[in-house]
C-alpha angles and dihedrals in degrees: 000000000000094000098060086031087063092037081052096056086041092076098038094063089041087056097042083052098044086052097052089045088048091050090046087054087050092051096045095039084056090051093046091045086049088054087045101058113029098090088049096055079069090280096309097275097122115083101248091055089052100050081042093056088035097060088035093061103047093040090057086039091052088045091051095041094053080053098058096046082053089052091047093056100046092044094247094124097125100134094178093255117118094218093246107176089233093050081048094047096044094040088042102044089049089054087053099047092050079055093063087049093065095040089063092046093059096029086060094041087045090053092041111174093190146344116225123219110206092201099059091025079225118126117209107224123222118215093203105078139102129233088201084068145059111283138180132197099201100052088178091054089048101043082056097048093055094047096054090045089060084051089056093046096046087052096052109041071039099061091031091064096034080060100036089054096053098131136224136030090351090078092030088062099038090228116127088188088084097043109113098206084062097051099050095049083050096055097032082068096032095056087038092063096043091056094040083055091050102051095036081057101046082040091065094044098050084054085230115161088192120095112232077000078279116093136037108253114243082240115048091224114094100205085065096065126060120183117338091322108106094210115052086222083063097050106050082044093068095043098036078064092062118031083075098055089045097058084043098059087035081061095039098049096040085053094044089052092053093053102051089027104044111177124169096225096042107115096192112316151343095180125094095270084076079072092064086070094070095042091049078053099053099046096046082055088044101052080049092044083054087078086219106146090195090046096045089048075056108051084045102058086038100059090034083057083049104051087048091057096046105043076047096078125098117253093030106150134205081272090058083059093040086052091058097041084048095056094045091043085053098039090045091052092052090052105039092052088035114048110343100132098040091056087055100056096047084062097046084048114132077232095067083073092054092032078244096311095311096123087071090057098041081055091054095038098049088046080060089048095054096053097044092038100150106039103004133215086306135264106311085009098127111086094049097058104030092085099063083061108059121118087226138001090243085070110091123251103243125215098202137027093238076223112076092189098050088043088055088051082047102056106018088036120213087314099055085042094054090048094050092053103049081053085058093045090054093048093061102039082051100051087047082053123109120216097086130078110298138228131167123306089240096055082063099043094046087051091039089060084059092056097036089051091059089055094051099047089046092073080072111038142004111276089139097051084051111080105214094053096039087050093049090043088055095045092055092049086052088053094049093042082058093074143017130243107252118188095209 
């Protein structure tokens, strides 16, 4: 009969749709649990983590993917984006652009000019290669650094499309601020950075060198170590990226609650979201507590940046002002008992003067740059090379640049660099862009200080040669690249 025949294809298609939608929340469950869990395998700088984070990644990337090619089939392709052509140019031109990336990357590995062996600190030259390409002259470290890059980029264009997919009245509205998918990513880093703050806390206290009270620090004193990150620079990197993002979905989903749950004697909030405060708290006293100097400039500014912005908004009342008095009351209580003096003398330290010996390096480092001045030494190049240009053997051979910046133009050169920061221009002309759900202008600008902090710090230090901070800082570009800032 044609009725049942019709009841009987209703189902099918139930069940096809509650299958893709099983499989989404799978992928994006793995994505969330990798986030989850990167800063706590010791930041993920030991091998076993990587290749961890790296399967991970492309596991959750190949589910959603088969996802989205099961959603194209069966014309259930909205993604919750209207299609505007700034929100294409800026999107596209960013996929292009990550394109360009990888194509250094193999083209370098392709034209190899040697391979290092740490072991004989010899490297094996290869004849074959052109001077008019990418080169690199450490083909394992490359190889490494590319593959940890598409695992970057499968997490991100990943988690942006598990987001963006989130059905129902999330996409009919318009409105992200009701979308599941995006609550949950925001409180899966918020929490993460809370309790990151709290045992890192409890960690230098104790006077414990072992990181989780687990594992011998890479240095013996315990003051340079914080969490389960082995260097303290490490450590206020990964929660100066998210302090920021915590007190911004604190603001979006207390907002969000007054608007569907008016009620005439609520202050500011009595939903979880009130738990966020404390957080926010713990991981500003934290990124003090890490004894950084170049982390705690940062979480200054930062929160300095923050409290503008929100005692900015119209409508803002004298508890708006007693909130934030409140925070840095609270914040600047934790660090004078807890680590005042130490902080002082961090700053009085003879090593302010040498930004604790990195001069030498950026000396050495800029000596590499100028002879490789177009393509550099290749991706993950650095520390391989670095030793043939020390001054003496009695300077140390250095693993990292302390400058990410300088360390990109050393081993991309100035085409690479150039590369990079266009990636990073469209990512911000992207993330300013409308044609996606939209929240409030002020959710954007208070995660964008996180990002922006890293940067800033990076000019100092190596947050982006370090996984878990380069992952997170991926992820939250992929959440602010999901909607768009709206000032209504």
């Amino acid at each position: 009969m044609p009725g049942s025949h019709k009841r009987r294809g209703r189902p099918e298609f139930a069940t096809r749709g509650n299958v893709t939608n099983l499989l989404e929340w799978i992928g994006g469950g793995l994505l969330c649990l990798l986030l989850l869990a990167t800063p706590w395998m010791y930041g993920t700088t030991l091998d076993w983590s990587i290749r961890l984070m790296n399967v991970g990644s492309f596991i959750a990337a190949g589910i959603l993917a088969l996802c989205a090619m099961s959603n194209f089939f069966t014309a259930q392709t909205d993604s919750g984006e209207d299609g505007s052509k700034w929100n294409s140019f800026w999107k596209y031109g960013f996929l292009i652009l990550n394109v360009f990336v990888f194509a250094f990357c193999v083209l370098a590995l392709y034209n190899a000019r040697a391979s290092f062996s740490i072991a004989d600190q010899t490297f094996t030259y290869f004849d074959t290669y052109k001077k008019s390409l990418p080169t690199t002259y450490d083909t394992s470290a490359t190889r490494q650094t590319l593959l940890n890059w598409s695992a970057a980029f499968c997490a991100f264009w990943a988690l942006r499309y598990w987001i963006l997919r989130d059905g129902g009245s999330s996409r009919a509205s318009g409105r992200i601020r009701i979308n599941l998918r995006f609550r949950t990513i925001l409180w899966i880093l918020s929490t993460n950075g809370f309790f990151i703050s709290i045992q890192g806390i409890l960690q230098r206290l104790s006077g414990s060198n072992e990181l989780l009270w687990r594992r011998k620090a890479y240095w013996t004193d315990p003051a340079a170590a914080f969490g389960p990150f082995s260097y303290r620079g490490n450590a206020v990197d990964y929660i100066n990226l998210l302090w920021p993002l915590a007190l911004a979905a604190w603001w979006l989903l207390s907002r969000e609650r007054r608007r569907t749950h008016p009620t005439p004697h609520r202050i500011v909030t009595d939903g979880p979201e009130l738990l966020l405060i404390p957080a926010v708290v713990m991981m500003l006293a934290a990124a003090f507590m890490t004894l950084s100097r170049g982390g705690i400039v940062v979480a200054g500014a930062t929160l300095v940046a923050a409290l503008i912005l929100l005692l900015s908004q119209r409508g803002k009342t004298k508890l708006a002002w007693i909130y934030s008095g409140a925070v840095l009351l609270a914040v600047g209580g934790l660090v004078f008992f807890l680590s005042f003096d130490k902080i002082v003398k961090r700053f009085t330290s003879s090593t302010v003067h040498t930004l604790g010996g990195r001069i030498e390096i950026y000396e050495n480092s800029r000596k590499i740059a100028a002879d490789y001045p177009r393509f550099g030494v290749g991706p993950g190049a650095f520390s391989s090379v670095y030793h043939l240009y020390r001054e003496s053997t009695h300077q140390p051979w250095h693993a990292w640049v302390h400058d990410d910046w300088l360390e990109t133009r050393v081993t991309m050169g100035w085409v690479g660099f150039t590369i990079v920061l266009l990636n990073l221009g469209f990512l911000a002309g992207w993330t300013l862009s409308s044609g996606r759900p939209a929240v409030p202008w002020i959710f954007t600008a208070l995660v964008s200080l996180g990002l922006l902090g890293c940067l800033v710090k990076a000019k100092f230090d190596f947050p982006m040669q370090t996984y878990s901070i380069f992952y997170t800082f991926v992820a939250i570009a992929a959440i602010l690249t999901s909607v768009s800032p709206a000032r209504k």
